[in-house]
C-alpha positions as a Markdown table, in Angstrom:
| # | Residue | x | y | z |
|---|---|---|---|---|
| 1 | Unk | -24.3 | -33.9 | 25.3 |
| 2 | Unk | -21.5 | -32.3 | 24.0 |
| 3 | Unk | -19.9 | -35.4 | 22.5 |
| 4 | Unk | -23.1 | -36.0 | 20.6 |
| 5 | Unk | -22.9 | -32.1 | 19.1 |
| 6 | Unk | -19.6 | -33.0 | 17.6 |
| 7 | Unk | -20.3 | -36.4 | 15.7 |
| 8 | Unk | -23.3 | -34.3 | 14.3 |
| 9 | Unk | -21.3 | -31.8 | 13.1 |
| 10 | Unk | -18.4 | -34.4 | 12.1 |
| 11 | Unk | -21.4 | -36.3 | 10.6 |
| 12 | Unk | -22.4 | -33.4 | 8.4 |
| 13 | Unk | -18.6 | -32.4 | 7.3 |
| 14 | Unk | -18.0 | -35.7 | 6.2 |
| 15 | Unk | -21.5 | -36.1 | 4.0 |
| 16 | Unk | -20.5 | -32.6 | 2.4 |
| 17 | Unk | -16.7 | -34.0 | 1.6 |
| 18 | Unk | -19.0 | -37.2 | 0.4 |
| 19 | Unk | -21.1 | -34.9 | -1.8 |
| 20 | Unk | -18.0 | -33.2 | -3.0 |
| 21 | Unk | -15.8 | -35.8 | -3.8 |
| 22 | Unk | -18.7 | -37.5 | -6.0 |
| 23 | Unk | -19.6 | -34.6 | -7.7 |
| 24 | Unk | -15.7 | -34.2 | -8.8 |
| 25 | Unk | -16.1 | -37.7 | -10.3 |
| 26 | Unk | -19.2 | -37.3 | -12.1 |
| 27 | Unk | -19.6 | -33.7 | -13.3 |
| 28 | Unk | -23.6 | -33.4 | -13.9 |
| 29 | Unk | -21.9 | -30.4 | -16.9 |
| 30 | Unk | -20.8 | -33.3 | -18.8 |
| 31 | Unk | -22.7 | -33.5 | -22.3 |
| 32 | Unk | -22.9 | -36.6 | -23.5 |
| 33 | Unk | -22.0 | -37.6 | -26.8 |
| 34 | Unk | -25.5 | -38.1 | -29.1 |
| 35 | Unk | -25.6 | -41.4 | -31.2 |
| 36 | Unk | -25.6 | -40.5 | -35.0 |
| 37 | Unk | -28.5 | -40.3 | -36.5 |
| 38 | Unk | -29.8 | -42.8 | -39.4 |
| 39 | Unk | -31.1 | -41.2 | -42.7 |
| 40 | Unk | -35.2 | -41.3 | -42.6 |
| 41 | Unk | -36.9 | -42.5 | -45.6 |
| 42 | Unk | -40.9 | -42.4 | -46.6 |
| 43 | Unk | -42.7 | -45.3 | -47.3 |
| 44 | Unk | -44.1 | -45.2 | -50.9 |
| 45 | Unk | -47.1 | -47.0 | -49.5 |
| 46 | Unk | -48.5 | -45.0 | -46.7 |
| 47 | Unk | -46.4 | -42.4 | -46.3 |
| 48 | Unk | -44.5 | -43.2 | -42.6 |
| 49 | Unk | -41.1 | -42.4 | -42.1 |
| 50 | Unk | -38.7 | -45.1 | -41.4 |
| 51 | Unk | -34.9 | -45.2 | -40.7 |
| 52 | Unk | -33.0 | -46.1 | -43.9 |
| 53 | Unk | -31.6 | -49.1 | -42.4 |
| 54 | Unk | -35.3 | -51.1 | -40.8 |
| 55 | Unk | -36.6 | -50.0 | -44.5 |
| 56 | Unk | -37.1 | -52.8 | -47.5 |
| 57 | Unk | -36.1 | -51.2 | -50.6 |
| 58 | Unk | -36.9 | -52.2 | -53.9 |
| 59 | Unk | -35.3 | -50.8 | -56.6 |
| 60 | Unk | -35.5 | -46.9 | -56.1 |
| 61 | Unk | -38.6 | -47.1 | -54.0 |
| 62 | Unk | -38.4 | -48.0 | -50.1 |
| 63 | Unk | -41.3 | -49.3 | -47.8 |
| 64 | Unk | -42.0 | -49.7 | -44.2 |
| 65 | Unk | -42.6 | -53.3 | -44.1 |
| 66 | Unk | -43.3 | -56.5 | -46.9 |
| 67 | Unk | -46.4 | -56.5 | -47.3 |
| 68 | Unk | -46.3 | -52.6 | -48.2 |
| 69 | Unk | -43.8 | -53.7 | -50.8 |
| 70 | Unk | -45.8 | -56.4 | -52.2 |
| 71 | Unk | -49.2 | -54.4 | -52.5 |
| 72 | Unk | -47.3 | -52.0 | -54.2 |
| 73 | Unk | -46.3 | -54.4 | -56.8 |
């Protein structure tokens, strides 16, 4: 019985070095870096916000898909 006591308690040392040792590795503190974020434009159709980049522009004007651009026409 006693031998059984002491891997339990060897057991439960090791899994809090275990916990330990990957909490040094992998702070849960760490911030991580955001992704930049892409101008938004507004669709001079109906109005929805787009990122600059997925937008169609046309001339000065900039639209959320084609056929918003060519109804606009």
């Amino acid at each position: 019985m006693f031998g059984i006591r002491v891997l339990i308690y060897l057991a439960g040392i090791g899994l809090i070095v275990w916990i330990l040792i990957r909490l040094a590795k992998n702070p849960r503190t760490e911030k991580k870096t955001a992704k930049p974020v892409d101008d938004m434009v507004r669709c001079a159709r109906c109005g929805m916000f787009v990122p600059r980049h997925e937008a169609i522009s046309d001339e000065e004007r900039y639209y959320c898909c084609s056929q918003h651009r060519d109804e606009d026409r």
